[in-house]
C-alpha positions as CSV (number, residue, x, y, z in Angstrom):
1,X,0.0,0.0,0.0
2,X,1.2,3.1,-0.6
3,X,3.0,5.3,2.3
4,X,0.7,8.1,1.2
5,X,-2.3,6.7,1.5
6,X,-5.6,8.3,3.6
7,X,-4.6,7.7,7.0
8,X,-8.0,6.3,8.8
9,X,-6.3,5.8,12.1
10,X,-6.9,7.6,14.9
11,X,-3.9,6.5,16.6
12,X,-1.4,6.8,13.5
13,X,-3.2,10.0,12.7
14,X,-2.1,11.1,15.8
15,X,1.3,9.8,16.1
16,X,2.2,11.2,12.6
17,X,0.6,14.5,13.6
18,X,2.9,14.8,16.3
19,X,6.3,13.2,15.1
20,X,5.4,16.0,11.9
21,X,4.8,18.9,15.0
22,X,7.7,18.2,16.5
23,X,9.8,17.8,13.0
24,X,8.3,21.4,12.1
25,X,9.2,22.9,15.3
26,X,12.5,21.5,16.3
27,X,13.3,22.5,12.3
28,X,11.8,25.9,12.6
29,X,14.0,26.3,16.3
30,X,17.0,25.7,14.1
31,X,16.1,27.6,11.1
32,X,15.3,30.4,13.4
33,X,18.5,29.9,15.1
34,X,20.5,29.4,11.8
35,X,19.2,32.6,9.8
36,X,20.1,34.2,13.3
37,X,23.7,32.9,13.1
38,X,24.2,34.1,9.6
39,X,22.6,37.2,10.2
40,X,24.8,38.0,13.1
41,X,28.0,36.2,11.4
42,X,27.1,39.0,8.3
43,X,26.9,42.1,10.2
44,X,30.4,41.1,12.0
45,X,31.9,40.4,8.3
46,X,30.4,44.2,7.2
47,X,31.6,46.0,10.3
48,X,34.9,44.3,9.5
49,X,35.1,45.4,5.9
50,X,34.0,48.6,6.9
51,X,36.6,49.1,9.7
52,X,39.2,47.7,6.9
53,X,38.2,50.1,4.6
54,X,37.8,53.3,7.3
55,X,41.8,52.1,8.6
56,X,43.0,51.6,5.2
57,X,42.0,55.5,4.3
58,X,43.2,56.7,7.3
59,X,46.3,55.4,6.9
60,X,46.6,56.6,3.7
61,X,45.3,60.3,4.8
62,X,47.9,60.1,7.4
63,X,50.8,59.6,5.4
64,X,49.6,62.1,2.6
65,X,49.6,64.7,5.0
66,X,52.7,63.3,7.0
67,X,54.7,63.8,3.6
68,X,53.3,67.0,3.1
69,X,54.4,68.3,6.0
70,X,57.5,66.8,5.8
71,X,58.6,68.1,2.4
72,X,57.5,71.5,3.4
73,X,60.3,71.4,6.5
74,X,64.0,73.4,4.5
75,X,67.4,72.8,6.0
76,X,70.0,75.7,5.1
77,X,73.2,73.2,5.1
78,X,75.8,76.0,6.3
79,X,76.0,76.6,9.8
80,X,76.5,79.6,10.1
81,X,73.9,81.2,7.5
82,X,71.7,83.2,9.6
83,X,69.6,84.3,6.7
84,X,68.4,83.6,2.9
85,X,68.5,86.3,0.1
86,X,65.7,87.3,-1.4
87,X,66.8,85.5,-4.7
88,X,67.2,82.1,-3.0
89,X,63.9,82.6,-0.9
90,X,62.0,83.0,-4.3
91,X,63.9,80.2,-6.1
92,X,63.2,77.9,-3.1
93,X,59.5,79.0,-3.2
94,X,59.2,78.4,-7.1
95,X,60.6,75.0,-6.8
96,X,58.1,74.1,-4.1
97,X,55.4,75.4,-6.0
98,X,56.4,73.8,-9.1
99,X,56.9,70.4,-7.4
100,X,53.5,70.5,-5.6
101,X,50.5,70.7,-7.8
102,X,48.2,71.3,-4.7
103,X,50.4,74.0,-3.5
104,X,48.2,77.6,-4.1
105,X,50.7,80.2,-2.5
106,X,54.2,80.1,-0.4
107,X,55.9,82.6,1.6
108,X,58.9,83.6,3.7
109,X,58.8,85.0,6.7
110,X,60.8,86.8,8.7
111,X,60.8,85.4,12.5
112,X,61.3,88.5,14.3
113,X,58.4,90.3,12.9
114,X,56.0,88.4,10.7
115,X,56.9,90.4,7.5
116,X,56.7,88.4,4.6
117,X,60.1,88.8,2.7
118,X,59.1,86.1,-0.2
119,X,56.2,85.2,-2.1
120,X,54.7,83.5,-4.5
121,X,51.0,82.8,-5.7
122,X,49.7,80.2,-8.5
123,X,48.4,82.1,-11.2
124,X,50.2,85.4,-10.0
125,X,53.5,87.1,-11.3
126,X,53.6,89.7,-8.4
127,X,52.0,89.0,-5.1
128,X,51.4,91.5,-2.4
129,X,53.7,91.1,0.5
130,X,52.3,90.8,4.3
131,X,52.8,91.0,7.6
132,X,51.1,88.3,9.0
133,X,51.6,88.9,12.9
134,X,53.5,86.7,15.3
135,X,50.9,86.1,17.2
136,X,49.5,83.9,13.9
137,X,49.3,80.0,14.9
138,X,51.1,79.3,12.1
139,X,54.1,81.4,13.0
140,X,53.7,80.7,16.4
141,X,54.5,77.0,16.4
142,X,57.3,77.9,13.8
143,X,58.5,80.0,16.0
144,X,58.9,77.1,18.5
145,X,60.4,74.8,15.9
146,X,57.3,73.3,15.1
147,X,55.6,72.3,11.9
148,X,51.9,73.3,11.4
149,X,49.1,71.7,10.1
150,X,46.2,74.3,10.0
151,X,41.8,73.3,10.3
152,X,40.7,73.2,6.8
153,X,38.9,76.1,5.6
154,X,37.0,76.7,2.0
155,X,38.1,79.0,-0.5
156,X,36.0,79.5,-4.2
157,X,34.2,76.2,-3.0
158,X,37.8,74.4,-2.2
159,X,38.8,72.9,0.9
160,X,42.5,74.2,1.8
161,X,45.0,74.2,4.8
162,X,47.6,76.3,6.3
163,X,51.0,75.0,6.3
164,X,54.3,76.2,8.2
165,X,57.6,74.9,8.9
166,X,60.6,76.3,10.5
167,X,63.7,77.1,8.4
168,X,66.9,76.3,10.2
169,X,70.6,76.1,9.4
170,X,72.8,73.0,10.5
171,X,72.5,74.0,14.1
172,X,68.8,74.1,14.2
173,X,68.7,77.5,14.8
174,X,65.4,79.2,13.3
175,X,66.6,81.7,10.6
176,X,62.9,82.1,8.8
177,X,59.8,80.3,8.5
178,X,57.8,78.9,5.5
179,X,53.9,79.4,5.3
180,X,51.9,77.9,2.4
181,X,48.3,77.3,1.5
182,X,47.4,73.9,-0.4
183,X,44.6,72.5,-1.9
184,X,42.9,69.6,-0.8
185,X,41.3,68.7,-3.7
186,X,44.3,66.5,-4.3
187,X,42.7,64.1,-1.5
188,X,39.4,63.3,-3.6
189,X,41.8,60.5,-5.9
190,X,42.8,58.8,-2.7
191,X,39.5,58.2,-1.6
192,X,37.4,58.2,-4.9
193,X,37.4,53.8,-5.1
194,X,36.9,53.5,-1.7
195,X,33.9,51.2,-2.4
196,X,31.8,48.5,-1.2
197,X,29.7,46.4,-3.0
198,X,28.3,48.6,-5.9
199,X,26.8,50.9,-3.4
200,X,28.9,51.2,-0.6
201,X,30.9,54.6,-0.1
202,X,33.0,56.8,2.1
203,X,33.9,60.2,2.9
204,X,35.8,62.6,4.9
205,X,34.8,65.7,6.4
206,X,37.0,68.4,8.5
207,X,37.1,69.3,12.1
208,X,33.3,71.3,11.5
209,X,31.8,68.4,9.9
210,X,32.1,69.6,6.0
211,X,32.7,67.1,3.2
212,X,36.4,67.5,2.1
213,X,36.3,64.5,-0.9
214,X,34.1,61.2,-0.8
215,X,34.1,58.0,-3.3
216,X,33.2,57.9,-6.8
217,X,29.8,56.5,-6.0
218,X,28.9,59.8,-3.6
219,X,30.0,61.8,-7.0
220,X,26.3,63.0,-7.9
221,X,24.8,63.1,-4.2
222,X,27.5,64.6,-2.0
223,X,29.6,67.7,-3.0
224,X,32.4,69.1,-1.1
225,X,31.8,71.7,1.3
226,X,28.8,69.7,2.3
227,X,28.2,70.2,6.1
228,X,27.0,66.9,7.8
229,X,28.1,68.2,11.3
230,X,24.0,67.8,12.1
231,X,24.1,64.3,11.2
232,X,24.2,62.3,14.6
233,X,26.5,59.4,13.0
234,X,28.8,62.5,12.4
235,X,28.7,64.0,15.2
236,X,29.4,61.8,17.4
237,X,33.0,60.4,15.4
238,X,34.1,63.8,15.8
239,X,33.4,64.1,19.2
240,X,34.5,60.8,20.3
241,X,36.9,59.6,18.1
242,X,35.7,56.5,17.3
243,X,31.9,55.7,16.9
244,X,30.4,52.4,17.4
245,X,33.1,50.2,19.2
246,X,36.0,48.8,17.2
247,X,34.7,45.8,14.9
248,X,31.0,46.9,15.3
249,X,28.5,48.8,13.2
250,X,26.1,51.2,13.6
251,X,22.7,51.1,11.6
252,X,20.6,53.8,10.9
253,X,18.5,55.9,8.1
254,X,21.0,57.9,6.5
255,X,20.4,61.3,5.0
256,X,22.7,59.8,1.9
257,X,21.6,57.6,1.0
258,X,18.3,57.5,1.5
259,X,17.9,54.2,3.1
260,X,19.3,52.3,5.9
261,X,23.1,51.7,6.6
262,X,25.9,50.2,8.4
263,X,27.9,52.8,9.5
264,X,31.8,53.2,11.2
265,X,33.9,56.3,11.5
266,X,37.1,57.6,13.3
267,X,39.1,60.5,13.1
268,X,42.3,60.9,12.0
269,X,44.6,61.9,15.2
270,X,45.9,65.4,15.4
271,X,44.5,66.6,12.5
272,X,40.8,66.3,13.5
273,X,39.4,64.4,9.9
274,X,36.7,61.9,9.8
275,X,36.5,58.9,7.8
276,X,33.2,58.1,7.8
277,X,32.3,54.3,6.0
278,X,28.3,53.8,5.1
279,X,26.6,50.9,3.3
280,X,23.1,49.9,2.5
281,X,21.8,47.5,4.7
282,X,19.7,45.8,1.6
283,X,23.1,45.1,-0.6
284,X,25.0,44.7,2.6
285,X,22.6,41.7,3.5
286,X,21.8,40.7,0.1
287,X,23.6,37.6,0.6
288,X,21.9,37.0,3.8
289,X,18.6,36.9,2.1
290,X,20.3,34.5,-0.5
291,X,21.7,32.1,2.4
292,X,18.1,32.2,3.6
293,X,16.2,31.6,0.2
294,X,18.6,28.4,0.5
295,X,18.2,27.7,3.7
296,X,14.3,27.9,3.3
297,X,14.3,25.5,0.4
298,X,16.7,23.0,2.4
299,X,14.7,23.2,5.5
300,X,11.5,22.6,3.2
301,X,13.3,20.1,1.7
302,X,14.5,18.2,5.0
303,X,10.9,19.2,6.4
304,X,8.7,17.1,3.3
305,X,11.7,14.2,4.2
306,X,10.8,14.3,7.9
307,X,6.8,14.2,7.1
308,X,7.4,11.3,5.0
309,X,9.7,10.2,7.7
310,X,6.8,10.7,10.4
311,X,4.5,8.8,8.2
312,X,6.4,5.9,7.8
313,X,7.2,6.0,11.4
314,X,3.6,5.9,12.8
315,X,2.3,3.6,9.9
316,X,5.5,1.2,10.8
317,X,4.1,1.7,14.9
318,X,0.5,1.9,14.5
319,X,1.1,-1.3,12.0
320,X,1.0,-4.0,14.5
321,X,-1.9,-2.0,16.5
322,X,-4.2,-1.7,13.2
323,X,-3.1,-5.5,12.4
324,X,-4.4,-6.3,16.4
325,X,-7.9,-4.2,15.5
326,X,-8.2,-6.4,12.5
327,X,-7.7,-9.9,14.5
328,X,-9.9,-8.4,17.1
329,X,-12.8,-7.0,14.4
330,X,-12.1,-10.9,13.0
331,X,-12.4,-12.8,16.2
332,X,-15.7,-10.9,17.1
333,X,-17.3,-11.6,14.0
334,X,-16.1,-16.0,14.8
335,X,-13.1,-15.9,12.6
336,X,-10.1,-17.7,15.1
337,X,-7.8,-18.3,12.1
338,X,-6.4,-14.9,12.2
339,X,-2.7,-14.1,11.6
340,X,-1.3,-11.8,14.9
341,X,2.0,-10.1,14.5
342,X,3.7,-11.9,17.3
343,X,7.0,-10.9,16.2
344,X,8.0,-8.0,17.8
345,X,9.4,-8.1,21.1
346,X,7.7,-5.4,22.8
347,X,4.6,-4.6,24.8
348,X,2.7,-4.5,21.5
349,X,4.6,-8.3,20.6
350,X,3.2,-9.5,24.1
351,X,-0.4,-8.1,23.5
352,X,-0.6,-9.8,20.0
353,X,0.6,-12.9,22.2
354,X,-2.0,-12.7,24.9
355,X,-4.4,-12.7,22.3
356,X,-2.9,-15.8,20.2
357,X,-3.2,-17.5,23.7
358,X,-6.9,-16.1,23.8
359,X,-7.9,-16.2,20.7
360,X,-6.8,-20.5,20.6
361,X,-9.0,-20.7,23.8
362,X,-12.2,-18.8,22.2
363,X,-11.7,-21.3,18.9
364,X,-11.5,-24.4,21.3
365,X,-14.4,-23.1,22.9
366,X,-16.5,-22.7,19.8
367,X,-15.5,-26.0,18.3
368,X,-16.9,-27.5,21.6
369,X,-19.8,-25.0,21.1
370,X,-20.1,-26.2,17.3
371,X,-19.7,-30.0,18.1
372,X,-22.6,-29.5,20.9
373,X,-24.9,-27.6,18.6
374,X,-24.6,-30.2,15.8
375,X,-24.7,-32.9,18.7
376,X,-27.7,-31.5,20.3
377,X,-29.5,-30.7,16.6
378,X,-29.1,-34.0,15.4
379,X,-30.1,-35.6,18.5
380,X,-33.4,-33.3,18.4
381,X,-34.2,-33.9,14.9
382,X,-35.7,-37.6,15.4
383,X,-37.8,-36.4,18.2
384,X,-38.8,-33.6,16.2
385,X,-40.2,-35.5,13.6
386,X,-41.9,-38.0,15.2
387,X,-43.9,-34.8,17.5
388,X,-45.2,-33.3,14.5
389,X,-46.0,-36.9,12.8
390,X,-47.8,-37.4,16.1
391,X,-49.2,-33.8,15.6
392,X,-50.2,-34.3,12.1
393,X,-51.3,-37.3,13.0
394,X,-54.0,-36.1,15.8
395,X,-54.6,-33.2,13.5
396,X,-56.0,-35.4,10.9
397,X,-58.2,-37.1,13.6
398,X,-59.5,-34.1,15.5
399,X,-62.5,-33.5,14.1
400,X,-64.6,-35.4,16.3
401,X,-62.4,-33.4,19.2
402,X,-64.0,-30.6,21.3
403,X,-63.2,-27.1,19.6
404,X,-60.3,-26.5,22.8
405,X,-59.0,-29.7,22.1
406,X,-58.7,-29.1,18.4
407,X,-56.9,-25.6,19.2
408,X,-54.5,-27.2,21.1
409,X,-53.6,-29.8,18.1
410,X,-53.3,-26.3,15.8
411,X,-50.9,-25.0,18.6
412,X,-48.9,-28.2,19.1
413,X,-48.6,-28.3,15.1
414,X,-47.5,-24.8,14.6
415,X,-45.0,-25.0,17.4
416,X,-43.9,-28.7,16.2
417,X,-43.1,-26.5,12.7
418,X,-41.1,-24.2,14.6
419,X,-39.3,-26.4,16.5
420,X,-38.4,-28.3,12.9
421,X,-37.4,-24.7,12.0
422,X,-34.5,-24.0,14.7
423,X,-33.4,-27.8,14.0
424,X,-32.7,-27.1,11.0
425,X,-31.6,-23.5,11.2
426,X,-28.9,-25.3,14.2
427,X,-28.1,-27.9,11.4
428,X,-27.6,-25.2,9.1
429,X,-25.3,-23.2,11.2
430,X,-23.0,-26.1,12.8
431,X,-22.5,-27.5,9.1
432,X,-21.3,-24.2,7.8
433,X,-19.5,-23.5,11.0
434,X,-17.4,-26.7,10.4
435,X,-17.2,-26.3,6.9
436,X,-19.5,-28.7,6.1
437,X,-21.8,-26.7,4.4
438,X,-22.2,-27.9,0.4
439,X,-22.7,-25.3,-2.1
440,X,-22.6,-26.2,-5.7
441,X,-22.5,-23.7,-8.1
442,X,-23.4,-23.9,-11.8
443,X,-25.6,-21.1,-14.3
444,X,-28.9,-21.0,-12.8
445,X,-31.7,-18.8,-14.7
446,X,-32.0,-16.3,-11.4
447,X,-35.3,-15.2,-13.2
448,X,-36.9,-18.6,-13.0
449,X,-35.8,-18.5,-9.4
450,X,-37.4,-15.4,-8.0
451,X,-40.1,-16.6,-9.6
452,X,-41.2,-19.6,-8.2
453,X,-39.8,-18.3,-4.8
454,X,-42.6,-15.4,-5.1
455,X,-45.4,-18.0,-5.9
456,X,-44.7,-20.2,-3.2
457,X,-44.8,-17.4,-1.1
458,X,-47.4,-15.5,-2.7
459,X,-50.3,-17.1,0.2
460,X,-48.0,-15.7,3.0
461,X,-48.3,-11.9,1.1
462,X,-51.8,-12.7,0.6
463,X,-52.7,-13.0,4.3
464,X,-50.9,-9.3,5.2
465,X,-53.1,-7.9,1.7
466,X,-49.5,-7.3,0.4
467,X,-48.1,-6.2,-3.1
468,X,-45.6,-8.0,-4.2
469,X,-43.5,-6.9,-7.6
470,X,-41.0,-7.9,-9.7
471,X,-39.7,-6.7,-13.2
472,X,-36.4,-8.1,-14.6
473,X,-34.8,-6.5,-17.4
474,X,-35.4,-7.7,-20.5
475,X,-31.6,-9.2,-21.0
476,X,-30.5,-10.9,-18.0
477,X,-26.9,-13.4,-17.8
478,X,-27.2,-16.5,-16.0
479,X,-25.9,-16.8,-12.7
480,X,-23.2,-19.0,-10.8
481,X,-25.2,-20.3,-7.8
482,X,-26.7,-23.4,-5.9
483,X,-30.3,-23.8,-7.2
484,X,-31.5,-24.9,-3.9
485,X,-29.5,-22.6,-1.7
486,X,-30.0,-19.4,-3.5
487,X,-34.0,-20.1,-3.1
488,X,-33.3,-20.6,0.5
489,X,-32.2,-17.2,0.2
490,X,-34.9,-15.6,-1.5
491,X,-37.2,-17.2,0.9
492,X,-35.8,-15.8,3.7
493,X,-35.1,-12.4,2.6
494,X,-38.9,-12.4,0.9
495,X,-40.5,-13.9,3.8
496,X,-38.6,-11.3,6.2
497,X,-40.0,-8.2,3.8
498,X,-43.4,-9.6,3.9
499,X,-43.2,-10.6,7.5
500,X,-41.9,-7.2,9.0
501,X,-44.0,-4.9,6.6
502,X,-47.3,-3.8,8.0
503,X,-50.4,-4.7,6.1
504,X,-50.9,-3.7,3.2
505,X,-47.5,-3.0,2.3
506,X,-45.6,-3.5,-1.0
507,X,-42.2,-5.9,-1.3
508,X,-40.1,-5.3,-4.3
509,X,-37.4,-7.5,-6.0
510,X,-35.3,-6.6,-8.9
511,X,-32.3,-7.6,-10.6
512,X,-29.3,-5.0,-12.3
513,X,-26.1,-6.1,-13.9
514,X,-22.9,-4.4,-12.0
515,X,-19.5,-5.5,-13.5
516,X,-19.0,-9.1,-13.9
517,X,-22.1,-9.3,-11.4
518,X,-25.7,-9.6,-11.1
519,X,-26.9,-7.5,-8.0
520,X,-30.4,-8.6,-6.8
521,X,-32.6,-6.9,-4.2
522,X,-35.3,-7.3,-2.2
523,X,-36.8,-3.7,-0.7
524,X,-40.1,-3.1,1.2
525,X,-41.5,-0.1,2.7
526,X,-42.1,-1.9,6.5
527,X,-40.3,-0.5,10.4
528,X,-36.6,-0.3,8.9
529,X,-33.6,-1.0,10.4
530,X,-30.9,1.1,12.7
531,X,-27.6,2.0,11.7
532,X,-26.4,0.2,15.3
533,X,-28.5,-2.9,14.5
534,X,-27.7,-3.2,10.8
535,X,-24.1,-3.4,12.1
536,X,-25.2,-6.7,13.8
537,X,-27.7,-7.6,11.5
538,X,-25.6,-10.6,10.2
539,X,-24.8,-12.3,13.5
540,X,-26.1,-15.4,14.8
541,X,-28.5,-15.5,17.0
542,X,-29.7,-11.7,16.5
543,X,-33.2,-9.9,16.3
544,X,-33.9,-6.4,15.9
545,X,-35.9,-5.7,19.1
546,X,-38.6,-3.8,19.1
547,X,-42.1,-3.0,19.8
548,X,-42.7,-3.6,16.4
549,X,-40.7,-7.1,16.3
550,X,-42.2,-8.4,19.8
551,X,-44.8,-10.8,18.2
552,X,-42.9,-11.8,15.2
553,X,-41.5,-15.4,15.2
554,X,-37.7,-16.3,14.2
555,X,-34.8,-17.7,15.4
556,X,-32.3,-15.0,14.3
557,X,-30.4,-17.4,12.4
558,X,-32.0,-16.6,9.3
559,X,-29.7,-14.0,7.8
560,X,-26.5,-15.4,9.2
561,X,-27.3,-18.6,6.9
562,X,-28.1,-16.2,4.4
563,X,-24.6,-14.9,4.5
564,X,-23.0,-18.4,4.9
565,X,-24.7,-19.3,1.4
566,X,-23.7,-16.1,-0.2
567,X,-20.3,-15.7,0.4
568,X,-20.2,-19.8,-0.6
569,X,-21.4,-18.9,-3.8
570,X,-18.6,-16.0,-4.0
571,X,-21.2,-13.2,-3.7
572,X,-21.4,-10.7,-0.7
573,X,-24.9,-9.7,1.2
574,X,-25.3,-6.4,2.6
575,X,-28.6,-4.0,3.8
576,X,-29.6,-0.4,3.4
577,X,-32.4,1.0,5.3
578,X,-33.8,3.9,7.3
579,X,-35.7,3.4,10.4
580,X,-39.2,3.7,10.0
581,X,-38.7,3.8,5.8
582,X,-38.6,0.8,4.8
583,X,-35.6,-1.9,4.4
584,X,-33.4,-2.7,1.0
585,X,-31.3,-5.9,1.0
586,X,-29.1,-6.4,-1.5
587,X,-26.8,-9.2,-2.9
588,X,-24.2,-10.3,-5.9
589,X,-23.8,-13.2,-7.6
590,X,-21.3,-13.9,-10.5
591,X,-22.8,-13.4,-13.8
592,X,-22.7,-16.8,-16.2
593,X,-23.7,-16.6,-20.0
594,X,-26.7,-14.9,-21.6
595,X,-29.9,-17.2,-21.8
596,X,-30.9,-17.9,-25.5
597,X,-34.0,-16.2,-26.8
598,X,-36.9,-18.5,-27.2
């Protein structure tokens, strides 16, 4: 049978119901954890590639602006050269200039009053000179020996720095300082492919929050100059430092881009810069959703094996069980040759054992019951007969007898006739119930059959003003049966409808062709029959009680004979009916040839 199969049991419905609950939930636990794990494992790998990323910029901000300061630092070589001509000064500024593409202006100044001896300016053949104050930052940490890196500031839309450096001869002592101005647009290339993914970007604003150069991918959203000092994110990297923890990410709605991102940042030490690193959470976890599309279909996947799994499980448990419903369903209905699954060894193995043991005892018990019953009815039948020749006998020779006398000899007849009856009905059963019970089938004309069954019977319809019809089809096979046992049949089934039909009721028979079959019926319109009853209906030894059955005669071995003889003929017998509508009962035989036309 197949393992997908309508499952009718309770129990295995059950059992599969709950192995499948428990498959689905201990599955969803770990799909649940799973898509937790890679979500989790992902947003540690995107806070990693974006603190690699932030890092690797920084780094590489650092040592731009390291080796701009340092090539702006000028050693006189002589020792004792306490100052530079103007010649030299604009020579040395030239070449500066000349060598440095994001240089805009340079300058020497003097140290003890800030007056600018040298200049040159991009663009410019002759620059005005100033006097720049020694109070300046710039000349103040020149002053001390120090080199200066200036906060950015924006010129025409440009960001650009301040930068100084002490001159000094071979003794270090300061004989004029250098002051410049450069461009920072020369820091947009060293950030322009700092990308992730095909959406991911970075950029880096100054000390007040405004956009000094970003990646290629910010080129159309983000300009420089840009102040983002109100964003949060940004805010809090330049106050901090560092914004989330190292090797983490923040996630947010960003003004950007518009959606929501992982974020890092950190500022560049002493110079006050931020490197700020944001990517879209949706192309950031794009490969999450993949790894959980895949994981879906797995666990769907695994889940449909487990079902199946579950099923074959409870059918393999429940098998034994539904096998021990069977034998029981068996035995009940008389049948002790039943096959129990005695093999396994557990509590289910030592039920189906018990029962064995039973089940031996219960078809002991009915052979003796069979043996006594065939005993008993054979022993009865010669007294049987010779009461109701002695019956018939005073029957025939009552008329001279009083009229009480004569009633009795009606009585003693009618109850010798019953008493013949449940002889033979005992007879009946005990040769069937052995195996006894002869059946010889060969193609009978069914037609003929019903016929002279409803003739003979027609005086017992007669007496309850009954209607009794029956049309057969026109074309009719032949049917495999016993002659005299199929009109056993139709005598008891016809005799029932008349005899539980009130008067003036109608009994129908009628014959159909199903298959490889001829189905006959027998239908009335008397008190019905129960679903509960019908269920027993078959059984030896049981009548439907009822007041309406109270005063009707039988043995209730009637229909179990019935059913002995059908199912000895290869046919099946089965009822449908309606209390208080009327009964149908129904029957197959196997269909023979066609009869030939007359």
């Amino acid at each position: 049978m197949s393992l997908f199969r309508v499952i009718t049991s309770r129990v295995e419905r059950k059992l599969a119901l709950l192995l499948s609950l428990v498959s689905v939930l201990a599955l969803s636990i770990l799909g649940y954890l799973a898509v937790q794990t890679v979500t989790l494992a992902r947003q540690q790998n995107v806070a990693e590639l974006e603190w690699q990323l932030t890092n690797q910029s920084v780094d590489r901000l650092r040592k731009f602006i390291d080796d701009k300061i340092e090539n702006f630092r000028i050693v006189v070589a002589d020792p004792n050269v306490n100052a530079i001509g103007y010649e030299q000064q604009t020579f040395i500024l030239e070449g500066h200039l000349a060598g440095d593409s994001s240089l805009v202006e340079l300058s020497f100044i003097q140290p003890t009053d800030g007056f600018e001896t040298a200049r040159v300016v991009r663009g410019y053949d002759k620059p005005i000179h100033r006097v720049l104050g020694l109070d300046e930052p710039a000349v103040v940490a020149a002053l001390k020996g120090e080199n200066y890196f200036g906060p950015v500031f924006f010129s025409d839309n440009e960001p650009r720095i301040v930068l100084a450096s002490p001159v000094t001869n071979q003794q270090g002592v300061v004989i004029g300082l250098l002051r410049g101005e450069a461009n920072l647009t020369t820091v947009s290339p060293l950030v322009a492919q700092a990308n992730l993914g095909e959406s991911g970007y970075l950029y880096v604003v100054d000390q007040s929050g405004r956009v000094i150069a970003s990646s290629s991918v910010l080129s159309n959203r983000l300009s420089r100059g840009t102040d983002l000092k109100r964003q949060p994110f940004v805010s809090q990297v330049l106050s901090t430092g560092l914004a989330p923890a190292l090797n983490t990410a923040t996630i947010y709605n960003s003004n950007i881009a518009r959606e929501k991102v992982f974020a890092v940042g950190r500022t560049i030490p002493k110079f006050g810069w931020a490197v700020v690193v944001e990517w879209p959470e949706a192309e950031a976890m794009a490969v999450v959703s993949e790894v959980v599309g895949r994981l879906v279909a797995g666990t769907f996947i695994l889940l449909l094996a487990l079902v199946i799994v579950s099923l074959w499980l409870a059918r393999k448990i429940t098998k034994p069980l539904r096998q021990l419903t069977t034998a029981a369903a068996q035995i009940g209905q008389g049948k002790f040759d039943v096959v129990l699954p005695t093999a396994s060894q557990d509590e289910v193995g030592e039920l189906a054992r018990s029962f064995g043991t039973m089940t031996q005892g219960l078809k002991e018990l009915e052979r003796l019951k069979d043996e006594f019953v065939f005993i008993a009815a054979h022993e009865l039948r010669t007294p049987v007969t010779a009461i109701r020749g002695y019956a018939e006998m005073l029957g025939d020779a009552s008329k001279d007898l009083p009229e009480q006398a004569k009633e009795f000899v009606t009585r003693l007849q009618q109850s010798g006739g019953r008493l013949a009856i449940l002889v033979n009905d005992l007879l009946e059963v005990a040769r069937s119930q052995a195996g006894r019970l002869k059946v010889q089938t060969s193609p009978q004309d069914i037609v003929a059959i019903i016929s002279a069954t409803l003739a003979e019977l027609k005086s017992l319809a007669d007496e309850k003003k009954h209607i009794i019809v029956f049309s057969p089809p026109p074309q009719l096979p032949q049917v495999m049966a016993d002659k005299d046992k199929l009109q056993e049949v139709l005598v008891n089934l016809v005799g029932n409808a008349i005899k539980y039909t009130p008067p003036q009721g109608k009994v129908e028979v009628g014959l159909r062709i199903e298959g490889d079959s001829v189905v006959t019926w027998v239908k009335d319109n008397g008190i019905g029959i129960t679903a509960e009853d019908q269920a027993k209906l078959f059984q030896r030894f049981f009548r439907v009680e009822s007041d309406e059955t109270r005063n009707i005669q039988g043995t209730g071995l009637g229909l179990f004979i019935v059913r002995q003889i059908i199912e000895h003929m290869n046919g099946r017998i089965w009822v449908e009916s309606t209390k208080g509508q009327g009964s149908t009962f129904l029957f197959t035989l196997l269909a023979g040839d066609f009869l030939e036309p007359e």
